[in-house]
C-alpha positions in Angstrom: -59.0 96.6 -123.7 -56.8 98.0 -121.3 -57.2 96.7 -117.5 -58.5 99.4 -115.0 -56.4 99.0 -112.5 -54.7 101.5 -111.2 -50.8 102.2 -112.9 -48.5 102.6 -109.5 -44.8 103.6 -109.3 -43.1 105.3 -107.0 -39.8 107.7 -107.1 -37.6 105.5 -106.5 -34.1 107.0 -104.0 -31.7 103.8 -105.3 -31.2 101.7 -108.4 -30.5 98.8 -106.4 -34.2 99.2 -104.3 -35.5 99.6 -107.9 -33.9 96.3 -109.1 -35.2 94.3 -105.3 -38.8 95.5 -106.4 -38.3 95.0 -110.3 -40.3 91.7 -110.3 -43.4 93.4 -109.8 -44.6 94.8 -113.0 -46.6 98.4 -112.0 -45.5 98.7 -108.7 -42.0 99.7 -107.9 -41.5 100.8 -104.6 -38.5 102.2 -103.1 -36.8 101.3 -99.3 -37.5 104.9 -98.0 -40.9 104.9 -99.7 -40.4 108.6 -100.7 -42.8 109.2 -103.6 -45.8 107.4 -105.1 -46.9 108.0 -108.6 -50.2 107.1 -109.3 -52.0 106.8 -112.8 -56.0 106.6 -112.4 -58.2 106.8 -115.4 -57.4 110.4 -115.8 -54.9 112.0 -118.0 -53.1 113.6 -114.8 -50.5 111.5 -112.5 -51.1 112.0 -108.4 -47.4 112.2 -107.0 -47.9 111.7 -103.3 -45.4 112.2 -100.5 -45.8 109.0 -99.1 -45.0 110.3 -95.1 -47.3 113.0 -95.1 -49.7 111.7 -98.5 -49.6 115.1 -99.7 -50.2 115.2 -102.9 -49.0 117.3 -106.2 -50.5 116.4 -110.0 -48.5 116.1 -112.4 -50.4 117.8 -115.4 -49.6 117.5 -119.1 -50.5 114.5 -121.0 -54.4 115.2 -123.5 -56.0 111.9 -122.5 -55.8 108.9 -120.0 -52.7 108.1 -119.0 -51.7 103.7 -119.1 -48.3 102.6 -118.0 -45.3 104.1 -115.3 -42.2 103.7 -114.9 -39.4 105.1 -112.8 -35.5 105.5 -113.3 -33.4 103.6 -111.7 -32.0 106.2 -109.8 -35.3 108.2 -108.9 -34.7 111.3 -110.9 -37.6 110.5 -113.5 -40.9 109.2 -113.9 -42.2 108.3 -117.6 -45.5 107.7 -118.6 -47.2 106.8 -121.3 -50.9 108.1 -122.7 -53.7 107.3 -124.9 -52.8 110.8 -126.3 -49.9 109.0 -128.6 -47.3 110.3 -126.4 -44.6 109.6 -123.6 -43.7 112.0 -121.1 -40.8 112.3 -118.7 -41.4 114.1 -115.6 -38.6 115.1 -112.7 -39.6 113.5 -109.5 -38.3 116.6 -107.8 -39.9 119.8 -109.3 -42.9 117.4 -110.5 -42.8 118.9 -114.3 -42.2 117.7 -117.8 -38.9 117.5 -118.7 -39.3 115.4 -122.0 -42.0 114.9 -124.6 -41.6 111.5 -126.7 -44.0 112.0 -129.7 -43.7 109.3 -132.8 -46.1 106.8 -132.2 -49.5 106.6 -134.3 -51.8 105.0 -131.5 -51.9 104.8 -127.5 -49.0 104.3 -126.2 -49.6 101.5 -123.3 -46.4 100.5 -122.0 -43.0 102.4 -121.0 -39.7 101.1 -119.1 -36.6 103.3 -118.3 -32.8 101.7 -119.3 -32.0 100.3 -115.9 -28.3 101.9 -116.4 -28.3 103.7 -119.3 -30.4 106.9 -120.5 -32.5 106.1 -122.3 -36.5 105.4 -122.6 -38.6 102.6 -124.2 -42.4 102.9 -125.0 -44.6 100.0 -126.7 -48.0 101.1 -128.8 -50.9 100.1 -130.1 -49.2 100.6 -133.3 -47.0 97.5 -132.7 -44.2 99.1 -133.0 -41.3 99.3 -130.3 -39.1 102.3 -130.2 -35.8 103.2 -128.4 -35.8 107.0 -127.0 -32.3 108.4 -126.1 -32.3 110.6 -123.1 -28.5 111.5 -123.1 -29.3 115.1 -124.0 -32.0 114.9 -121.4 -28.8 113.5 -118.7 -27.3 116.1 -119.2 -29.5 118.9 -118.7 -30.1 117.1 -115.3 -26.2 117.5 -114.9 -25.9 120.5 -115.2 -28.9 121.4 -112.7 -31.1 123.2 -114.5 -34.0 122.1 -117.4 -34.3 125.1 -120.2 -36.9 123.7 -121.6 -39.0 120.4 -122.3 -36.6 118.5 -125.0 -38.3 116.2 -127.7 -35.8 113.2 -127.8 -34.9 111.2 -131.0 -36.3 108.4 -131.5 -33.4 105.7 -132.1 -34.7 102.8 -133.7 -38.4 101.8 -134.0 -39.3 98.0 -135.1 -42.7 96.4 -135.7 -42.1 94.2 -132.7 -46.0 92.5 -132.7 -48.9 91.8 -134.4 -51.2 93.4 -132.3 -51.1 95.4 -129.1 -48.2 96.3 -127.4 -48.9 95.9 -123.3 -45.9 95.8 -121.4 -42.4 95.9 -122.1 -39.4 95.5 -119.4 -35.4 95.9 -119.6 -33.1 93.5 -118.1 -31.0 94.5 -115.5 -27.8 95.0 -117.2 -30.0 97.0 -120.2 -28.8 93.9 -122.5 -32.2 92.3 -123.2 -35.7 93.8 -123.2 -39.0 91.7 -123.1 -42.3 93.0 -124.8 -45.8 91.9 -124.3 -48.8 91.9 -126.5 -52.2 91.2 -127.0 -51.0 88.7 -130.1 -50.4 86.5 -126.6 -46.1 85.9 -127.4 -43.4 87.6 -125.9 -40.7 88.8 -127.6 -36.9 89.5 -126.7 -34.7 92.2 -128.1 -31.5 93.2 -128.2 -28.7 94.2 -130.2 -28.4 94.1 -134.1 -25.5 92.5 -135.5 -22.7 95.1 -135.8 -23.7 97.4 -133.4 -20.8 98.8 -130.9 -21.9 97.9 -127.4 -21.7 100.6 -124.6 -22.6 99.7 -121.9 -26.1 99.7 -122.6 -28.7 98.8 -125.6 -26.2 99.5 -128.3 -25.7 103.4 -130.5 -27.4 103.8 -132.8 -30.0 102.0 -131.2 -31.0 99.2 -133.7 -32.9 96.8 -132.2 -33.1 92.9 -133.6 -35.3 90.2 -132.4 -33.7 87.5 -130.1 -36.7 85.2 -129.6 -40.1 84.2 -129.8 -41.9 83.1 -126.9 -45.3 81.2 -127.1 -47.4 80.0 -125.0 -50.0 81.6 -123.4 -53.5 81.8 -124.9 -54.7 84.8 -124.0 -53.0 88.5 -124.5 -50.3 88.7 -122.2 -50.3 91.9 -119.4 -47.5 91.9 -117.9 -43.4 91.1 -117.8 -40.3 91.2 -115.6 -36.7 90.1 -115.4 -35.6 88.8 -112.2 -33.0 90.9 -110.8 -30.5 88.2 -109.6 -31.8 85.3 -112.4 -31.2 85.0 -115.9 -35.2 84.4 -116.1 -38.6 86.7 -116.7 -42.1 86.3 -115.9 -44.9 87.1 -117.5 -48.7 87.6 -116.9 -51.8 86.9 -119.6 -55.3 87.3 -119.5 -55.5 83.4 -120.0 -54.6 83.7 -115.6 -51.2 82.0 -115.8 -47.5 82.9 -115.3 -45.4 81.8 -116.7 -41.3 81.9 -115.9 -39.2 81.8 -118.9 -35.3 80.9 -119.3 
């Protein structure tokens, strides 16, 4: 089952404090520590002013609420929920901006492109799927939010055969790394053919790059290192292990 610890992120002010912090998977604090988000065993984030630890909540999501994440450059937080759904929240006005609904299970793990918009999430369904937040962009461009958008799914793969846990993009949005309770990790990138942009290729298909074995228990937890070509993951078995 799902650790109880406590899901943390905070709003982050700059990508390049969000790639510094990046190694540590649920925790991502920022250099001005300006916001914390803070997922307890409630379906309602705690967004705190970290100065003054006022707090607002951040209401939306039907049941618990699993996994965090912040964008790079601080504008939004995602979540993810037992109720099947993602959410994408401005860090600003504290409401939803987004609704990702696809999946068929809890959705336990979500990770923002590091450079480009868009939004992963990882399921108890096994499947993986690619969320494009362009639309989303630009409603944040032009200052103002009409309404919350539904985004499009992408591309959605059967990426384990059990749990998805965690899931983390590579600093330059080339690889990303999932984690599951089948105890392998598994890389992903881009399919053969795709046009690359600058970030996980249009139209979004996504094609296994590697299998990586090893631990013996469900793994919890994965990160890139922001300087490295290397990531890190955590299992239940209570090793970590650095890949390259």
């Amino acid at each position: 089952s799902q650790p109880s610890a406590s899901a943390i992120a905070s709003a982050q002010a700059t990508a390049e404090a969000d790639a510094a912090a990046a190694a540590t998977p649920g925790s991502v604090v920022d250099e001005r520590r300006t916001q914390l988000a803070v997922a307890t065993n409630s379906e309602q984030i705690r967004l705190f002013e970290v100065h003054s630890m006022s707090c607002r909540l951040l209401s939306g999501h039907t049941d618990i609420v699993l996994a965090l994440d912040v964008s790079a450059d601080g504008h939004w937080i995602g979540s993810a929920s037992k109720d099947l759904c993602a959410r994408v929240w401005d860090a600003v006005t504290a409401k939803c901006v987004a609704k990702c609904a696809g999946h068929v299970e809890a959705v336990g793990a979500v990770a923002f492109g590091r450079r480009g918009a868009f939004l992963l999430t990882g399921s108890k369904d096994k499947t993986l799927k690619l969320w494009d937040l362009k639309p989303l962009a630009a409603c944040r461009a032009s200052g103002k939010y009409e309404k919350e958008l539904s985004p499009r799914a992408l591309s959605t793969v059967l990426a384990h055969s059990k749990d998805i846990n965690t899931l983390a993009v590579a600093p330059n949005d080339r690889l990303v790394i999932t984690g599951s309770q089948d105890r392998t990790l598994k890389v992903w990138g881009a399919a053969d053919g795709a046009v690359a942009t600058g970030m996980l290729p249009l139209p979004g298909v996504l094609k296994e790059v590697a299998t990586l074995s090893g631990h013996r228990r469900g793994v919890w937890a994965a990160a890139f290192s922001p300087v490295d070509k290397v990531a890190a993951s955590a299992s239940g078995d209570m090793t970590i292990k650095v890949w390259s």
